[in-house]
C-alpha positions in Angstrom: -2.3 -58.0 79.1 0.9 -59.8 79.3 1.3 -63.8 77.8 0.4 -65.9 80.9 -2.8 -63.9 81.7 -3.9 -64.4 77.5 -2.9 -68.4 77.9 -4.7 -68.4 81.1 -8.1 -66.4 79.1 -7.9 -69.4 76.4 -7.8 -71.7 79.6 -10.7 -70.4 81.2 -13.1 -69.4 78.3 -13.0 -72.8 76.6 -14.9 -75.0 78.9 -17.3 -72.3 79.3 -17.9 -72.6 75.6 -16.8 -76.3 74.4 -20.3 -78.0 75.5 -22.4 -78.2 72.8 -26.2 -79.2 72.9 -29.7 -79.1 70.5 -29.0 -80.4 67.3 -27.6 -79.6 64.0 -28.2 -79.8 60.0 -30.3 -83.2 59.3 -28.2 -83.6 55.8 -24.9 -84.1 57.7 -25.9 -87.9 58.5 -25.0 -88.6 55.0 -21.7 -89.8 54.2 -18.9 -88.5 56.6 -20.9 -85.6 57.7 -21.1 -82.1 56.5 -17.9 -80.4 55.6 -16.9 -77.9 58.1 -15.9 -74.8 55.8 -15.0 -71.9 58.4 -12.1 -72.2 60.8 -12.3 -68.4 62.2 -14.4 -66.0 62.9 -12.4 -64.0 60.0 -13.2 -66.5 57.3 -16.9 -66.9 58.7 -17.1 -63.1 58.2 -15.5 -63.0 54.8 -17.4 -65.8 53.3 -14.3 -66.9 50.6 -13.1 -69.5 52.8 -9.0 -67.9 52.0 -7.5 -69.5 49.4 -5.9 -66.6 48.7 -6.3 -65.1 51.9 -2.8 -63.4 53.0 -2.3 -61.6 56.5 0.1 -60.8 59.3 -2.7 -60.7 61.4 -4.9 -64.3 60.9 -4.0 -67.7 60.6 -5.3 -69.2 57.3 -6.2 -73.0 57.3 -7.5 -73.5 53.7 -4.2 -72.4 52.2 -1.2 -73.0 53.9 0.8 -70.9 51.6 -0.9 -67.6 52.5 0.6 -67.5 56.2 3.9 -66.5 55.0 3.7 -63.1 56.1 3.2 -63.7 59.9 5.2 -61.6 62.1 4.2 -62.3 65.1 3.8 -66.0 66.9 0.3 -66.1 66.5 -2.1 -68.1 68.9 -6.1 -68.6 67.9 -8.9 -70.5 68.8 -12.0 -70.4 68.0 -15.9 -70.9 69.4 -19.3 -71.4 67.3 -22.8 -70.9 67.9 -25.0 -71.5 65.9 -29.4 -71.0 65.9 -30.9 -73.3 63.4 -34.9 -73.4 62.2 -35.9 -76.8 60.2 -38.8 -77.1 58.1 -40.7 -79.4 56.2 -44.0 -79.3 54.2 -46.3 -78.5 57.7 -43.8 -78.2 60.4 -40.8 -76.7 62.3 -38.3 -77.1 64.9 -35.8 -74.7 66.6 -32.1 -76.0 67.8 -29.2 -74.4 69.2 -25.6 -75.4 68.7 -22.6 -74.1 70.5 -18.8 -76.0 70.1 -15.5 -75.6 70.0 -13.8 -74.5 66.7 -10.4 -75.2 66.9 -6.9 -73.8 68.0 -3.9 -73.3 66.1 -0.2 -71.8 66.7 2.0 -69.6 63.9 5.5 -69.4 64.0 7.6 -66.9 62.4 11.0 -68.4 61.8 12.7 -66.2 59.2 10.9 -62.9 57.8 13.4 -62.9 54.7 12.8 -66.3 53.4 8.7 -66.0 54.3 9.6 -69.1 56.5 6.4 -69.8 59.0 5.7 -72.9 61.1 1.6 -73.1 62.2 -0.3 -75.9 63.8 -3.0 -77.4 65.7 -6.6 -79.2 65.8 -9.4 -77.9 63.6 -13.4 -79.4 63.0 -13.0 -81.8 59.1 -16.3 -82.5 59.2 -19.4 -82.4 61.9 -22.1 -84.3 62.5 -25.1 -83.5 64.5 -29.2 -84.0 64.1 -32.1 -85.5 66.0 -35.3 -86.0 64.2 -38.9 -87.7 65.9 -40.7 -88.6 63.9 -44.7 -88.4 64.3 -46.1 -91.1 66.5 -47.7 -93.8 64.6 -50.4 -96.1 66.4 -48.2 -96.8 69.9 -45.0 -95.6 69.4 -42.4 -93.1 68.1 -38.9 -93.3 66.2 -36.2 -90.9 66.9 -33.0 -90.7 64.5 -29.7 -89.2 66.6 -26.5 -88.1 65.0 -22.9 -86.6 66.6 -20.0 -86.8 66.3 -17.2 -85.9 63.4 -13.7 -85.8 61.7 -11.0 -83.9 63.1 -7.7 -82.5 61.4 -4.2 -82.0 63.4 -1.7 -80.3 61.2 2.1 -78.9 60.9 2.4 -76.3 57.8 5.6 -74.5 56.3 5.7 -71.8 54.2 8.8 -70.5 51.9 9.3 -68.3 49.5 11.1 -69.0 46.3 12.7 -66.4 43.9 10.7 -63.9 41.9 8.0 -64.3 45.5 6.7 -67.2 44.6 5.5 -68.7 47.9 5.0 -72.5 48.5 3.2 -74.3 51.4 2.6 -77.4 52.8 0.7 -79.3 55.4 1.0 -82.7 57.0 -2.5 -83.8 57.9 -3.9 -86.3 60.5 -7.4 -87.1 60.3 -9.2 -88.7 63.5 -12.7 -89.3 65.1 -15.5 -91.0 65.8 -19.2 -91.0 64.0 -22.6 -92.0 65.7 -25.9 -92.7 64.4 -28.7 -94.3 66.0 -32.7 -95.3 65.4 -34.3 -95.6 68.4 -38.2 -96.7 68.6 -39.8 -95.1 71.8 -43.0 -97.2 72.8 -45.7 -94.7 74.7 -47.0 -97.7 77.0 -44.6 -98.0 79.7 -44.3 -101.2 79.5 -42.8 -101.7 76.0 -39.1 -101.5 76.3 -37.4 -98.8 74.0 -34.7 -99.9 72.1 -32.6 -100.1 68.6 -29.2 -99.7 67.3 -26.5 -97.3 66.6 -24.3 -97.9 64.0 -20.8 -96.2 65.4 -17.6 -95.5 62.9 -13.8 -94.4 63.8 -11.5 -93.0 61.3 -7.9 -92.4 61.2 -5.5 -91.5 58.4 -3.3 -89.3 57.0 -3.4 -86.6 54.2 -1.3 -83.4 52.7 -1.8 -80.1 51.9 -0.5 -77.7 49.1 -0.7 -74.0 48.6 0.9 -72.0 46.3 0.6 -67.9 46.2 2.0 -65.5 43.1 3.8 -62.6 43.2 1.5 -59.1 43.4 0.6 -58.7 39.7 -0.5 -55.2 40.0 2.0 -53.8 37.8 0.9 -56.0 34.9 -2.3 -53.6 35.4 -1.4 -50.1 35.8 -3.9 -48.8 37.5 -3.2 -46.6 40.1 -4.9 -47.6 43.1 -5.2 -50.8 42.2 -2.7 -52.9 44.6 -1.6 -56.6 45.8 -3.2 -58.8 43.1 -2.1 -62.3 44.2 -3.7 -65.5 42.5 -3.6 -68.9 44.5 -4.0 -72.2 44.5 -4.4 -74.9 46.9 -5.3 -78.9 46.9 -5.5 -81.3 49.6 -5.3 -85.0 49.0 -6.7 -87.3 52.3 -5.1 -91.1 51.9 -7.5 -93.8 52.5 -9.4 -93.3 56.0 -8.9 -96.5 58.4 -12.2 -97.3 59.4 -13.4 -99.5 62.8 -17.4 -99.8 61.3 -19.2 -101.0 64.6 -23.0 -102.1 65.0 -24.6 -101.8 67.9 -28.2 -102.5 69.6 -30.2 -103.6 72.5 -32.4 -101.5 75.0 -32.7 -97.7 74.6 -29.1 -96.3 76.3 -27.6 -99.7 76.9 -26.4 -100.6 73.3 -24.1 -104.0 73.1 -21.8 -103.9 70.1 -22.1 -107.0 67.8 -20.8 -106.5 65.0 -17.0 -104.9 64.3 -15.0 -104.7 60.9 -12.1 -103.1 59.8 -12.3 -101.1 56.6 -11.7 -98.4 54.5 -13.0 -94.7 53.5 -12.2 -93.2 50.7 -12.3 -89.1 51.2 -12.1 -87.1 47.9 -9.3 -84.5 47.4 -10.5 -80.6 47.1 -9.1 -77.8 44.8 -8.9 -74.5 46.1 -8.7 -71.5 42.8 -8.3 -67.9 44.8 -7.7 -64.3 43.8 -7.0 -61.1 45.8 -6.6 -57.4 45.3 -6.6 -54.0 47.2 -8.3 -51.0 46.3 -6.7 -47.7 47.6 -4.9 -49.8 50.4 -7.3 -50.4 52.9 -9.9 -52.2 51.1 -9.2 -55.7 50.1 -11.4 -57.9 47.7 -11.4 -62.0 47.7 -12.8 -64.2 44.7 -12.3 -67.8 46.0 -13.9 -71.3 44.2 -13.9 -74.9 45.6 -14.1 -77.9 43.5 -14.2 -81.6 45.8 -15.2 -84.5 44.3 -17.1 -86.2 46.4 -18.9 -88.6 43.6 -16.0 -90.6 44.4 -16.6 -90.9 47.9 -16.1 -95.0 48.8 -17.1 -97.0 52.3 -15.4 -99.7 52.1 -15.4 -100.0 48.4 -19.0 -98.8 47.9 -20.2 -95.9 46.1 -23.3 -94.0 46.8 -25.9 -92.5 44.4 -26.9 -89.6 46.7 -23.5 -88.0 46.9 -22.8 -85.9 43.9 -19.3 -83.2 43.2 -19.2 -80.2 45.8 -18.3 -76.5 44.4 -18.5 -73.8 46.4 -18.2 -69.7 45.2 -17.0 -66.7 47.8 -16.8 -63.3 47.5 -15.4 -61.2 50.5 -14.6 -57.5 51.6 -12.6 -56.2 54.5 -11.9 -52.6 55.2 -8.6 -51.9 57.6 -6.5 -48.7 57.5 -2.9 -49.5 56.2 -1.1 -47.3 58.0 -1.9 -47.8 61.9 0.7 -48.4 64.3 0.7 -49.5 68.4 -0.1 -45.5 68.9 -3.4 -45.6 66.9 -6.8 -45.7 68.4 -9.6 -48.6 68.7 -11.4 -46.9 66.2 -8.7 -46.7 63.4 -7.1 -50.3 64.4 -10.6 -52.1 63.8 -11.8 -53.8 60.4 -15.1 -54.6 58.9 -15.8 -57.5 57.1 -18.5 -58.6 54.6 -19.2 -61.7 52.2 -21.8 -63.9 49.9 -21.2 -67.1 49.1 -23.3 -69.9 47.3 -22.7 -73.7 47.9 -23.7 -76.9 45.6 -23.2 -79.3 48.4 -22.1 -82.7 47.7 -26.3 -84.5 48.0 -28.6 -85.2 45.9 -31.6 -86.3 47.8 -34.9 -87.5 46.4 -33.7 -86.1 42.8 -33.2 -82.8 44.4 -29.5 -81.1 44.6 -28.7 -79.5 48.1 -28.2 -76.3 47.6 -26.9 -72.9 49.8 -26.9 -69.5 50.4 -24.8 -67.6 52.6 -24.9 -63.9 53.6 -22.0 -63.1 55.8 -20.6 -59.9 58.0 -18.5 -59.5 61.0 -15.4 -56.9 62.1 -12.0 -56.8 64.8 -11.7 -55.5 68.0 -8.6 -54.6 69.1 -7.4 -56.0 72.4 -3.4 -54.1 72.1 -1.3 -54.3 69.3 -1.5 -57.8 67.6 -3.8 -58.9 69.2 -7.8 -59.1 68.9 -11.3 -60.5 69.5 -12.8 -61.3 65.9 -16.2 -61.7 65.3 -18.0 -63.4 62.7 -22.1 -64.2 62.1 -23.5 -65.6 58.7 -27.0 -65.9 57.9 -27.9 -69.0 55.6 -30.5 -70.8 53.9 -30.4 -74.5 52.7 -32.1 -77.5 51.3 -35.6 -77.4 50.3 -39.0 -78.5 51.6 -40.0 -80.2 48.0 -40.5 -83.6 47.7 -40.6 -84.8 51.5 -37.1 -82.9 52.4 -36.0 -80.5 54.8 -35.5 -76.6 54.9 -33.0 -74.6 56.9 -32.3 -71.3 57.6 -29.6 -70.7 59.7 -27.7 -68.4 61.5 -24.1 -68.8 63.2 -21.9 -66.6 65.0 -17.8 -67.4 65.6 -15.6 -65.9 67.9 -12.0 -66.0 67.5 -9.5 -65.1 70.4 -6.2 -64.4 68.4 -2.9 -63.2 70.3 0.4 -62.1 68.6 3.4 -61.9 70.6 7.2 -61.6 69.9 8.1 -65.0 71.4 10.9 -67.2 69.2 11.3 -63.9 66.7 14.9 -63.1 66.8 15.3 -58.6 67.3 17.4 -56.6 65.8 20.5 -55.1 68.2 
């Protein structure tokens, strides 16, 4: 498959797939939404998010210091589906999401130096839920949510003496959040109506990464191999905020209200460590500290957000040694992951907790290039004390194509 039938695949497939319709988690109308955690079907599957994360065959978004060891321009994007079931005390409901999860381009620009140039668009954080209410005497009440944050970024990589690698990321933040409460009167001639309270952000932010030399040797065991610890931290300046208000009839909302303000989006710290056993099995331990307690709109606190940590643990198999001449078989890898999330709500006096079980593998589609697949199963919140229980299950897909465009051959 040569490069203008792959651009042309991307071209094609992502209309198919960008639409996305049902509804999503009902605790992502708090604050700015819920934080989107998995960029590729790679990280989906491995369920430790990559902060230390290092391959010549994935783009990593978490830490920008861990794609120093591309070697091939790199181009990815990426597609989510996603089957939720909600549940309270005596009922349920069933929604499907499907969306668009990003693109991004890597650059290799000098092997030697572990100097890498990546960017592109990725989900910040999402926003999406529609709850009815049951009808009370004449009418009904139905709560809508879409929307989201969106991150463009331009990363470097280089590596200093001793292979020490540094990173950094240039971040711009942008996108529009909607909720409305609509009342829905059963006799038709009751007009519907409400409001929809609309917010647009904009800002900038930076990224850091930093990745150690292997450590193995401090060790000494012999198949014990590529033992890297890393750190990352990304600081967002103060979100410019548009905060809009608007009602009327049902569909035909008339803004009245407009202010300019500001949001006030907490920094995360990314702690990481990787290692292979026997070469082709490769082991990730990654933790993520955010403060969102400090989380401001427009200089105002809220008592139901709370510090988000997050724990991942992640296994990928691949054989080491393949080349363009082995088979499908040996040229695929199989991932596997667990990871346990203390979100950033406390709702009713109870913490939003969750679970992930996670799983996916490669296919090859030529050499350095592939179709990755991703699926977690997950189960979050709680049906205690009036709230909301969901078990979830999402599946990524990740079109990534290497080529030898920009890389300078040997004569």
């Amino acid at each position: 498959m040569n490069k203008i039938i792959k651009i042309a695949l991307l071209i094609v497939i992502f209309p198919l797939l960008v639409n996305a319709s049902g509804g999503g988690s009902v605790y992502s109308r708090y604050g700015v939404g819920e934080r989107v955690n998995y960029f590729s079907a790679r990280s989906l599957s491995l369920g430790a998010l990559g902060v230390s994360s290092i391959s010549s065959s994935g783009i990593n978004l978490i830490n920008p210091a861990a794609n120093y060891k591309l070697s091939l321009t790199r181009f990815e994007a990426s597609f989510s589906f996603e089957n939720l079931d909600l549940q309270d005390s005596e009922n349920s409901a069933v929604y499907n999401n499907s969306g668009f999860s990003g693109f991004s381009v890597g650059i290799p620009l000098q092997r030697d130096w572990g100097m890498t140039m990546v960017f592109g668009v990725t989900p910040y954080t999402s926003v999406g839920y529609e709850v009815i209410t049951d009808e009370k005497d004449d009418y009904t009440e139905r709560f809508i949510g879409d929307g989201g944050i969106s991150k463009l970024y331009l990363s470097g990589t280089y590596k200093l003496p001793y292979d020490i690698i540094l990173g950094a990321s240039l971040d711009y933040y942008t996108g529009t959040i909607s909720n409305q409460s609509v009342v829905e009167f059963v006799d038709a001639n009751k007009v519907d109506g409400g409001f929809e309270n609309k917010r647009k952000y904009q800002g900038a932010g930076v990224s850091l990464g930093v990745i150690s030399p292997d450590v193995a040797g401090f060790v000494n065991i012999e198949k014990l191999t590529d033992i890297h610890l890393a750190l990352s931290y990304s600081l967002v300046s103060d979100l410019k905020t548009t905060d809009m208000l608007l009602t009327g009839k049902a569909g035909e909302f008339e803004k009245v209200y407009s202010n300019e303000v500001k949001s006030n989006i907490p920094s995360q710290l990314g702690i990481g460590f990787n290692l292979k056993w026997d070469k082709d099995y490769l082991i990730l331990f990654d933790y993520i500290y955010s403060s969102w307690k400090d989380y401001e709109f427009n200089s105002e606190s809220y008592e139901y957000m709370k510090n988000l940590s997050r724990l991942g643990i992640g296994f990928e198999y691949q054989k080491s040694d393949i080349n363009q001449y082995s088979t499908i078989g040996e040229q695929m890898s199989y991932r596997a992951g667990f990871s346990y999330e203390k979100k950033q709500l406390v709702i009713n006096g109870n913490e939003i907790d969750q679970l992930g079980v996670h799983a996916g593998f490669s296919f090859p589609t030529g050499f350095g290039s592939n179709i990755d697949f991703g699926f977690m199963y997950g189960i979050r919140g709680t049906t205690d004390n009036g709230l909301l229980k969901e078990n979830f299950f999402q599946a990524d897909l990740t079109l990534s194509f290497g080529e030898l465009w920009f890389v300078r051959q040997d004569r």
